[in-house]
TORKOL-4160 file (C-alpha; in steps of 0.2 Angstrom, whole numbers, padded with zeros to 4 digits, m for minus):
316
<pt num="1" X="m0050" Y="m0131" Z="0042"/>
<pt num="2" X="m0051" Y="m0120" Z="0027"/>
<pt num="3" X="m0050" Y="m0101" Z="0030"/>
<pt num="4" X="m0065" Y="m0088" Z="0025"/>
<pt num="5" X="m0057" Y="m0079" Z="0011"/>
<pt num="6" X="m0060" Y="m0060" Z="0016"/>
<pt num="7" X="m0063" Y="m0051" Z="0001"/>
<pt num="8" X="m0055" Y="m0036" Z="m0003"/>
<pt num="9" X="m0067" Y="m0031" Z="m0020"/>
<pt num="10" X="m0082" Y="m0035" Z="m0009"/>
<pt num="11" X="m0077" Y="m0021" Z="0004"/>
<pt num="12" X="m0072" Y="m0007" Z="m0008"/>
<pt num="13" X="m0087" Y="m0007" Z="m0014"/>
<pt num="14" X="m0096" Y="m0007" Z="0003"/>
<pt num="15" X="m0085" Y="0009" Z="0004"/>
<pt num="16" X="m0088" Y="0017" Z="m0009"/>
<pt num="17" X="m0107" Y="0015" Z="m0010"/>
<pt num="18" X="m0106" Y="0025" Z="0008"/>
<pt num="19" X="m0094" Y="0039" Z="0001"/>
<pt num="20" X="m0105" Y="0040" Z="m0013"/>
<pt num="21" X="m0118" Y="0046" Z="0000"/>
<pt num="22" X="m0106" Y="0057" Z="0007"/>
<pt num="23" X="m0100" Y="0065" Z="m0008"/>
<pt num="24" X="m0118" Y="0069" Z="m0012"/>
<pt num="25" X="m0122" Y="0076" Z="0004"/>
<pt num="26" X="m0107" Y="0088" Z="0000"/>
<pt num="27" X="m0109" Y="0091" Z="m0016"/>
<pt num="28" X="m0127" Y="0100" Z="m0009"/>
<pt num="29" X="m0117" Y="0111" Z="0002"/>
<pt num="30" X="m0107" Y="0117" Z="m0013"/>
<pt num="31" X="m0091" Y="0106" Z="m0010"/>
<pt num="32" X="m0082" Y="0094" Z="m0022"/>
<pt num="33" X="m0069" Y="0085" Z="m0014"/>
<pt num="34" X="m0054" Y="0085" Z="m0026"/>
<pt num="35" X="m0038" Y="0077" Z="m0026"/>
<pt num="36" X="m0020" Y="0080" Z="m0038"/>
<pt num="37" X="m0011" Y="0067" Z="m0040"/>
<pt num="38" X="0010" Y="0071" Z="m0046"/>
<pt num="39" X="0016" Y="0057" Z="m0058"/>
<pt num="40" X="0035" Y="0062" Z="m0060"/>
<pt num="41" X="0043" Y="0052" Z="m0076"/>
<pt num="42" X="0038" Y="0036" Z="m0086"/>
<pt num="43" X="0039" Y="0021" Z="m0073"/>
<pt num="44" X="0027" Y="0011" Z="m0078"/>
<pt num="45" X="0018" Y="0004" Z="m0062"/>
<pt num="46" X="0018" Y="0021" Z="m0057"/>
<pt num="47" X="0007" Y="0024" Z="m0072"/>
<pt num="48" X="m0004" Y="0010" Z="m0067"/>
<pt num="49" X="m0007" Y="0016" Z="m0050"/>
<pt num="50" X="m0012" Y="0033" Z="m0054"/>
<pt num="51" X="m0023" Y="0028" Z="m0068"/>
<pt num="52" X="m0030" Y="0017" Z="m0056"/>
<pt num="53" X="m0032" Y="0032" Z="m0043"/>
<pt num="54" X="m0040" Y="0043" Z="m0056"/>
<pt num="55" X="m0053" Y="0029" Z="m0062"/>
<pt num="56" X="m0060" Y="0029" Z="m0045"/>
<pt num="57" X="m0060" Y="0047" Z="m0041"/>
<pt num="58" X="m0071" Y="0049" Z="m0058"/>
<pt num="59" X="m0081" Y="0034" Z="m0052"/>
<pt num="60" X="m0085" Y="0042" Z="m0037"/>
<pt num="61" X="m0088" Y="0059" Z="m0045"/>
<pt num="62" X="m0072" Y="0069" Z="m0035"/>
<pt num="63" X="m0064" Y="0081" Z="m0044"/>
<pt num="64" X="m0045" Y="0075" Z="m0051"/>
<pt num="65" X="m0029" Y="0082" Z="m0058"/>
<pt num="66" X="m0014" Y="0075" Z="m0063"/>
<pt num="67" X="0002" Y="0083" Z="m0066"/>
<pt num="68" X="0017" Y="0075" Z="m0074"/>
<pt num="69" X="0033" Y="0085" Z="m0072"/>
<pt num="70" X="0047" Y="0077" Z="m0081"/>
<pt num="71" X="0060" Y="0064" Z="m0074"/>
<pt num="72" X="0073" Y="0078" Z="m0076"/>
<pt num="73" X="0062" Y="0089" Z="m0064"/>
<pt num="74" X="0072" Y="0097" Z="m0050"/>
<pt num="75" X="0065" Y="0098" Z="m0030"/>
<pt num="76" X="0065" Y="0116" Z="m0031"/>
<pt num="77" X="0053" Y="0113" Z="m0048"/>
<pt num="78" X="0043" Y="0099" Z="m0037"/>
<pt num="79" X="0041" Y="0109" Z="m0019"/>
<pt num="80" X="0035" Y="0123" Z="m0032"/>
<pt num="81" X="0023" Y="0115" Z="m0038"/>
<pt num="82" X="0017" Y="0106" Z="m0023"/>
<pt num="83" X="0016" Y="0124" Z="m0015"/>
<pt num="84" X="0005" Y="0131" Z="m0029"/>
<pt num="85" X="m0006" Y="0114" Z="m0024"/>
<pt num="86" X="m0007" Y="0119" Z="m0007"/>
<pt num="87" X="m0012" Y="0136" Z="m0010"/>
<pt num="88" X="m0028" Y="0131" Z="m0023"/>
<pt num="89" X="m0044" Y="0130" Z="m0011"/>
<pt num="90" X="m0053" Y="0117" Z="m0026"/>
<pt num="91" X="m0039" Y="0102" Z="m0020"/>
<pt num="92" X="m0041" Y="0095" Z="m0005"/>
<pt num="93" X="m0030" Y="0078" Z="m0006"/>
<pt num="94" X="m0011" Y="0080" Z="m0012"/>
<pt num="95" X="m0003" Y="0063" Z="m0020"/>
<pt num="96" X="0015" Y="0061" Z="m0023"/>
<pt num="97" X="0018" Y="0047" Z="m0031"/>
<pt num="98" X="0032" Y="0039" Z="m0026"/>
<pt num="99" X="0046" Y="0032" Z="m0032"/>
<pt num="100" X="0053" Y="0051" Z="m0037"/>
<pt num="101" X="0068" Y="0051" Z="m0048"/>
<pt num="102" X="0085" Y="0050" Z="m0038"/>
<pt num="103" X="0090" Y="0069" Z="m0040"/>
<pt num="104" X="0074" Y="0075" Z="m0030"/>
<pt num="105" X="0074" Y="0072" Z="m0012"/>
<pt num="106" X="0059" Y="0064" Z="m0006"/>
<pt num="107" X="0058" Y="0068" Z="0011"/>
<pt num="108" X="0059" Y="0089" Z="0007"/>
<pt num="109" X="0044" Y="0087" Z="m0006"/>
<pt num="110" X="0034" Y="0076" Z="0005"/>
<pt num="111" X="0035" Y="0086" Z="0020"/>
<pt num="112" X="0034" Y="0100" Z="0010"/>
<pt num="113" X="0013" Y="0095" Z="0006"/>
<pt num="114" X="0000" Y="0103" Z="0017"/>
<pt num="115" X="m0004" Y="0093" Z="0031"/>
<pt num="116" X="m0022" Y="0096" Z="0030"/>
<pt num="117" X="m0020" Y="0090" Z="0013"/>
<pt num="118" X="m0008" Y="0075" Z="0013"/>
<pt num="119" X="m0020" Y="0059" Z="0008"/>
<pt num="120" X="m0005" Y="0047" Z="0008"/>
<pt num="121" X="m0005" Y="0050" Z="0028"/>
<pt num="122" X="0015" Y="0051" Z="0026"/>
<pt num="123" X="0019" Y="0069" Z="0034"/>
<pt num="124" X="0027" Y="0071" Z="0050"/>
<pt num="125" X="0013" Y="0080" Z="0058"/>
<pt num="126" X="0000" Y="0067" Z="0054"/>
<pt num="127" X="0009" Y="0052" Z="0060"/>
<pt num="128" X="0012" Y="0064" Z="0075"/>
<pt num="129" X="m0008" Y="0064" Z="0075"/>
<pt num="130" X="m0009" Y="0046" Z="0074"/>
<pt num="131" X="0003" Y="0042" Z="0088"/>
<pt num="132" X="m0007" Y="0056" Z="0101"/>
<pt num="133" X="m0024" Y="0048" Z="0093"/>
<pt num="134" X="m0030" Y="0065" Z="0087"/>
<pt num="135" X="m0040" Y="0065" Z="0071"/>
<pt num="136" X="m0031" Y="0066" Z="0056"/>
<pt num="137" X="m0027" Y="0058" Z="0039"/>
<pt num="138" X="m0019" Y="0042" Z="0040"/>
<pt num="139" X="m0008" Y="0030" Z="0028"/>
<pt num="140" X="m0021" Y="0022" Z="0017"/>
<pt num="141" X="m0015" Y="0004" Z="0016"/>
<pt num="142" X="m0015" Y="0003" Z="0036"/>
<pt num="143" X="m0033" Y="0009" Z="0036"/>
<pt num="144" X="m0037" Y="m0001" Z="0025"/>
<pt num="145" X="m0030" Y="m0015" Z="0036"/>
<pt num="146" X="m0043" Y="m0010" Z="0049"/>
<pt num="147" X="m0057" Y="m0007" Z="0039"/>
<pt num="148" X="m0054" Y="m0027" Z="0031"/>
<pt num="149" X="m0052" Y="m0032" Z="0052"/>
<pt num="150" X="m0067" Y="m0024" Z="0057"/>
<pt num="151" X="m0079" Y="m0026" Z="0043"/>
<pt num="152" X="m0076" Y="m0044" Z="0044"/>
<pt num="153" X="m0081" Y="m0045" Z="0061"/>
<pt num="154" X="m0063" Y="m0050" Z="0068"/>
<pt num="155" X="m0061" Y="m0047" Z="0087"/>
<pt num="156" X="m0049" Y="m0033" Z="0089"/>
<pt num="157" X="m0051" Y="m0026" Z="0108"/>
<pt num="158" X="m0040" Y="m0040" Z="0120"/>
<pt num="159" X="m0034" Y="m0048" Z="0105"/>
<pt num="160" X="m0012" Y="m0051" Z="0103"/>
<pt num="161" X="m0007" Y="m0043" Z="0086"/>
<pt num="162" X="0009" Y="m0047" Z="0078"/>
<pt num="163" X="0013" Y="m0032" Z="0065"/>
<pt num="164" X="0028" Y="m0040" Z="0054"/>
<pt num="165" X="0038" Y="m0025" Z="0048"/>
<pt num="166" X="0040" Y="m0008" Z="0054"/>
<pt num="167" X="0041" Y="0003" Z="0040"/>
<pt num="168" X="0033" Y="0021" Z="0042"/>
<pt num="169" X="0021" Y="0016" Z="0027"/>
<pt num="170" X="0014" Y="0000" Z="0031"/>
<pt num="171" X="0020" Y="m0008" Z="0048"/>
<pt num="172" X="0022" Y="0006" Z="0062"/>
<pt num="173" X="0004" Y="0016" Z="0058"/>
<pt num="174" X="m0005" Y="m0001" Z="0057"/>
<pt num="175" X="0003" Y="m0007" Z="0073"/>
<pt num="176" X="m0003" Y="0011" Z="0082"/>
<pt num="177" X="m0021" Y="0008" Z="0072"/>
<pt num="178" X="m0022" Y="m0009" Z="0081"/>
<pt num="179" X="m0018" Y="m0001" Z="0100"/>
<pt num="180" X="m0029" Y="0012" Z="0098"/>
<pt num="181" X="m0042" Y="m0002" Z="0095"/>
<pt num="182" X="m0037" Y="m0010" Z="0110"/>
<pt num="183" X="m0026" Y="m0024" Z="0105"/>
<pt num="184" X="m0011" Y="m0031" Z="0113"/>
<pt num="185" X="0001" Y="m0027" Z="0098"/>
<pt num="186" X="0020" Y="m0033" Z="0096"/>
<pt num="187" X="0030" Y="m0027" Z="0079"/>
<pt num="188" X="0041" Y="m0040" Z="0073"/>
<pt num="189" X="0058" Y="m0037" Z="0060"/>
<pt num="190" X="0072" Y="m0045" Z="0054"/>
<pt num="191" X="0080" Y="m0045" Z="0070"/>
<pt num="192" X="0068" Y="m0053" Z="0080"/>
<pt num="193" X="0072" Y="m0068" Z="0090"/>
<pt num="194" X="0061" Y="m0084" Z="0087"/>
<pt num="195" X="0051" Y="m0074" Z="0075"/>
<pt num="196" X="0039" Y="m0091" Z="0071"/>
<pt num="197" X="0037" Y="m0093" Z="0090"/>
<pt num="198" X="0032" Y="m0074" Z="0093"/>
<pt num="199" X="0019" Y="m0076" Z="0077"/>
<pt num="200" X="0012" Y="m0093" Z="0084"/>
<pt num="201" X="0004" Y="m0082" Z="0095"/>
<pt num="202" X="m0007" Y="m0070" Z="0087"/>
<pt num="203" X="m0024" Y="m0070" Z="0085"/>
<pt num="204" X="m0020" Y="m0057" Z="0071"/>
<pt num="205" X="m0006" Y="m0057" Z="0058"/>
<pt num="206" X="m0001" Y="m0042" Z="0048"/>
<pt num="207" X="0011" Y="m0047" Z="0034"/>
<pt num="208" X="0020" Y="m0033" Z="0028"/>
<pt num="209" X="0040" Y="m0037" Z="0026"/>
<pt num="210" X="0041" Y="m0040" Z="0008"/>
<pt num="211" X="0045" Y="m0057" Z="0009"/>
<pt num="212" X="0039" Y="m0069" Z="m0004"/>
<pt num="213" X="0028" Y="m0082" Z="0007"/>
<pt num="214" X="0039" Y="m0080" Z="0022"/>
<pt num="215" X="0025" Y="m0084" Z="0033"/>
<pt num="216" X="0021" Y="m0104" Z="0032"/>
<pt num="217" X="0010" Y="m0115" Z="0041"/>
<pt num="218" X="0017" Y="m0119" Z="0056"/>
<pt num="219" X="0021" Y="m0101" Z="0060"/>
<pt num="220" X="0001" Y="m0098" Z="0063"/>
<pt num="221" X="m0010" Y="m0102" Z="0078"/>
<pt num="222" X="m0025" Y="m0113" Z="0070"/>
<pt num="223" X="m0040" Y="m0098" Z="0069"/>
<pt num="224" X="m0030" Y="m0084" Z="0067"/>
<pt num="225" X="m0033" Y="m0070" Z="0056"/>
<pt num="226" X="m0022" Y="m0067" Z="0044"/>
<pt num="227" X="m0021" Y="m0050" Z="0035"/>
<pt num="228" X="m0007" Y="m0052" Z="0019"/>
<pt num="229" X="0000" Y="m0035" Z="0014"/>
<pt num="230" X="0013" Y="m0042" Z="0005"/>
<pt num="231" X="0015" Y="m0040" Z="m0015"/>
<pt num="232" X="0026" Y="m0051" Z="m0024"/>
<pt num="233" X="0029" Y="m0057" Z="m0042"/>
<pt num="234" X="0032" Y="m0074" Z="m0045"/>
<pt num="235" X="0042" Y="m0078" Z="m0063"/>
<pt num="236" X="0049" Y="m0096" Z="m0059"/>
<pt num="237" X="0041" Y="m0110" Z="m0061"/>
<pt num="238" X="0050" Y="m0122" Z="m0048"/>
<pt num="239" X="0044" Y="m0109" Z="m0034"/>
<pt num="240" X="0028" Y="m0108" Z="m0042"/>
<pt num="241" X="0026" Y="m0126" Z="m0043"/>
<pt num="242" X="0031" Y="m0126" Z="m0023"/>
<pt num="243" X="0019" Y="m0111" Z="m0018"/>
<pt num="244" X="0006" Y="m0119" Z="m0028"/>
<pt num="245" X="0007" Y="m0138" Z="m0025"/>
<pt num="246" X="m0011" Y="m0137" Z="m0019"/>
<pt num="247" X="m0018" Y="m0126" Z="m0027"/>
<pt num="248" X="m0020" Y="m0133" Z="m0046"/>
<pt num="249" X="m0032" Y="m0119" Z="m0054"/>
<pt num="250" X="m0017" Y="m0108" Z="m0047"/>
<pt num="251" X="m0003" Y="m0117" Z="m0055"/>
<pt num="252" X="m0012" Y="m0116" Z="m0070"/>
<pt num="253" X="m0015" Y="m0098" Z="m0071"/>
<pt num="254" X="0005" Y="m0096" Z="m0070"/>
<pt num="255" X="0006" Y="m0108" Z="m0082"/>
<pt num="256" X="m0004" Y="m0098" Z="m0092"/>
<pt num="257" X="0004" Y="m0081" Z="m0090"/>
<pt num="258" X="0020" Y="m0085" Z="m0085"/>
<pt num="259" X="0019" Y="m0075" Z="m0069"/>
<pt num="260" X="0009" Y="m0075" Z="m0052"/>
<pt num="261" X="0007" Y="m0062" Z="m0039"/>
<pt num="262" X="0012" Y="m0069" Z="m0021"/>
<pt num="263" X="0009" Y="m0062" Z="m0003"/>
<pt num="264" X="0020" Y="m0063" Z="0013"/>
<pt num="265" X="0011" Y="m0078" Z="0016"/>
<pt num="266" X="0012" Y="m0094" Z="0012"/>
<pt num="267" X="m0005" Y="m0098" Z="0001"/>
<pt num="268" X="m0005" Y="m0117" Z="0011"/>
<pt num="269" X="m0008" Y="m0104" Z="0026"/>
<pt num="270" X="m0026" Y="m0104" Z="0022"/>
<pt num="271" X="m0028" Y="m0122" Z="0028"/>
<pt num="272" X="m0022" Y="m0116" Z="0045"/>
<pt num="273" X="m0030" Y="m0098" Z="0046"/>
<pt num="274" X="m0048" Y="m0094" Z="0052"/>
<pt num="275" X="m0047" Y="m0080" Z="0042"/>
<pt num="276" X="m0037" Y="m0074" Z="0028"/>
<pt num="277" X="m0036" Y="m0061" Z="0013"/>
<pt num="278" X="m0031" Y="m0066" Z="m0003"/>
<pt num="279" X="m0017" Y="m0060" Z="m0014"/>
<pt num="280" X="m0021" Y="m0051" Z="m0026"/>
<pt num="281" X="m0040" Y="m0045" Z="m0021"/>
<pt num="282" X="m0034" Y="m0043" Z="m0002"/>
<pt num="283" X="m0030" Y="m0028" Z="0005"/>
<pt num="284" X="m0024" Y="m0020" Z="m0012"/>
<pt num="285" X="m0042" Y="m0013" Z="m0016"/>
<pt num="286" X="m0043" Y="m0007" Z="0003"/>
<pt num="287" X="m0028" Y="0006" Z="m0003"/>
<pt num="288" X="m0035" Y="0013" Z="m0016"/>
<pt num="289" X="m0051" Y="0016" Z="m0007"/>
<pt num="290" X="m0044" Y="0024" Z="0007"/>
<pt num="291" X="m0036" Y="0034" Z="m0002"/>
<pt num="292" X="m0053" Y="0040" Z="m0010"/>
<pt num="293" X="m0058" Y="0040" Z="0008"/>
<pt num="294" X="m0046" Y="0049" Z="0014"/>
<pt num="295" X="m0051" Y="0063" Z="0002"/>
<pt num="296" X="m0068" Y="0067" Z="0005"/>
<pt num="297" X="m0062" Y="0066" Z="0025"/>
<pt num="298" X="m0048" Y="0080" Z="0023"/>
<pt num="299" X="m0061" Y="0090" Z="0011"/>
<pt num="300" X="m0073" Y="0089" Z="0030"/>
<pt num="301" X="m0060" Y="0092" Z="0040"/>
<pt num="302" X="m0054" Y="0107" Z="0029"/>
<pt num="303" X="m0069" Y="0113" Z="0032"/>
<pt num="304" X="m0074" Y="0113" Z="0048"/>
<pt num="305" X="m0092" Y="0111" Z="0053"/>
<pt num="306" X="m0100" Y="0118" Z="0037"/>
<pt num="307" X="m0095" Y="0100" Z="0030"/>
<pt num="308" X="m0097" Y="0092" Z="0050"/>
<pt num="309" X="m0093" Y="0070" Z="0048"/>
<pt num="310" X="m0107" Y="0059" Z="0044"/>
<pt num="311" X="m0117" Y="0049" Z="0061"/>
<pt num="312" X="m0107" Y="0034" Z="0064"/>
<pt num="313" X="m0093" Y="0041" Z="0053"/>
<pt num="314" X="m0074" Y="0035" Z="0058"/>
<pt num="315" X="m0066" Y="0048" Z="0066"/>
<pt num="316" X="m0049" Y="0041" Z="0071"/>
């Protein structure tokens, strides 16, 4: 058995063809869905990732700002400015680009965004939303997650999900997504007992503990699908040769570069799986569409019905 690869490029851009529609539609009611993003400092994949985030926004035609305070910048200076954010009607989605430097505390300025206006889905109130099943903005890489399961035709309702991780980013929203779709969901962790036994049982795997390759062969029930959340570099070339054995055009791109990006899973999984999302090219892309997604929704739901959801448009 070799697993379809579900392609995470492929269903951005089914995304973003529809929210092009949708954008369209708004803009001829006199709304552009705008989003600011808040780059604190000079680390360097941060950069990436906003940059990233702004590319897609002007793809799309939503409005963008960035700001980038200082790495000196105090809370006080950051819940400022996040309150001037809140107050400007022509931003609807609110980015914090995490990490902030060690003299800010996170939790204050996160909290701090408007909740009708938090795109990351990371404030209290609208993982308060997602656990009621109210409609709200939800953490983009979860949704992502479901967007991959269920435009890939998986069966969710009846299924047994296992959730590895339990972070309030990744692991606990994805594991609430998945009830609400009617799964039978458990959420493994370092701590749980006979973790490969537990797995062995899914018919969905959500990898997201930050482990390079952690899940192997033998830990997944031959047709699952597998949903790899994990991002990790590789530098050595002993592992790489191990993670690679069978996959020569891989080994030879590391060879090439000197470094490899690697999931949670095992890539030998894919001999095993039904159905599997690669690393990179996976569930990255998802993120960064939801996010755009995310965006256009709160710019609907800030407006109430004079910019009323799209027929058939998700509303969890």
């Amino acid at each position: 058995m070799t697993a379809r690869i579900l392609n995470g490029n492929t269903i951005r851009d089914q995304i973003y063809s529809e929210l092009q529609q949708q954008i369209q539609e708004l803009r001829g009611l006199g709304i552009r869905p705008g989003l600011a993003t808040v780059l604190v400092g000079d680390n360097p994949a941060s950069k990436i990732y906003v940059t990233s985030k702004i590319a897609a926004c002007e793809q799309l035609g939503l409005g963008s700002w960035r700001f980038t305070p200082p790495a000196t910048v105090t809370t006080e200076e950051l819940l400022a400015l996040v309150e001037d954010l809140n107050n400007r009607d022509d931003v609807d989605g609110i980015l914090v680009q995490l990490p902030l430097p060690r003299q800010v505390d996170t939790k204050r300025v996160l909290e701090a965004v408007d909740p009708a206006k938090d795109v990351d889905g990371f404030h209290p109130a609208n993982l308060g939303r997602l656990v009621s099943g109210r409609p709200g903005l939800v953490a983009c890489t979860p949704v992502g997650v479901m967007e991959i399961l269920r435009r890939s035709g998986a069966t969710i309702e009846g299924a047994n999900a296992v959730v590895l991780g339990r972070s309030d980013i990744v692991g606990k929203p994805t594991a609430l997504l998945l009830m609400h779709a009617n799964a039978t969901v458990t959420i493994c962790h370092s701590k749980t007992k006979d973790l490969p036994v537990v797995v062995r049982r899914a018919d969905i795997i959500v990898a997201a503990m930050g482990r390079t390759a952690m899940v192997t062969p033998d830990w997944v029930k031959p047709g699952a699908t597998v949903i790899d959340v994990g991002i990790n570099k590789v530098t050595d070339a002993a592992q790489a040769e191990r993670l690679f054995a069978n996959f020569p055009q891989r080994l030879e791109q590391f060879r090439a570069k000197g470094s490899t990006l690697v999931g949670d899973v095992h890539p030998d999984v894919a001999s095993v799986a039904g159905a599997i999302t690669p690393v990179p090219g996976g569930v990255g892309p998802l993120t960064i569409a939801m996010l755009m997604s995310n965006s256009v929704k709160a710019a609907r739901l800030r407006r109430g019905n004079r910019a009323a959801q799209p027929a058939g448009a998700e509303k969890a």
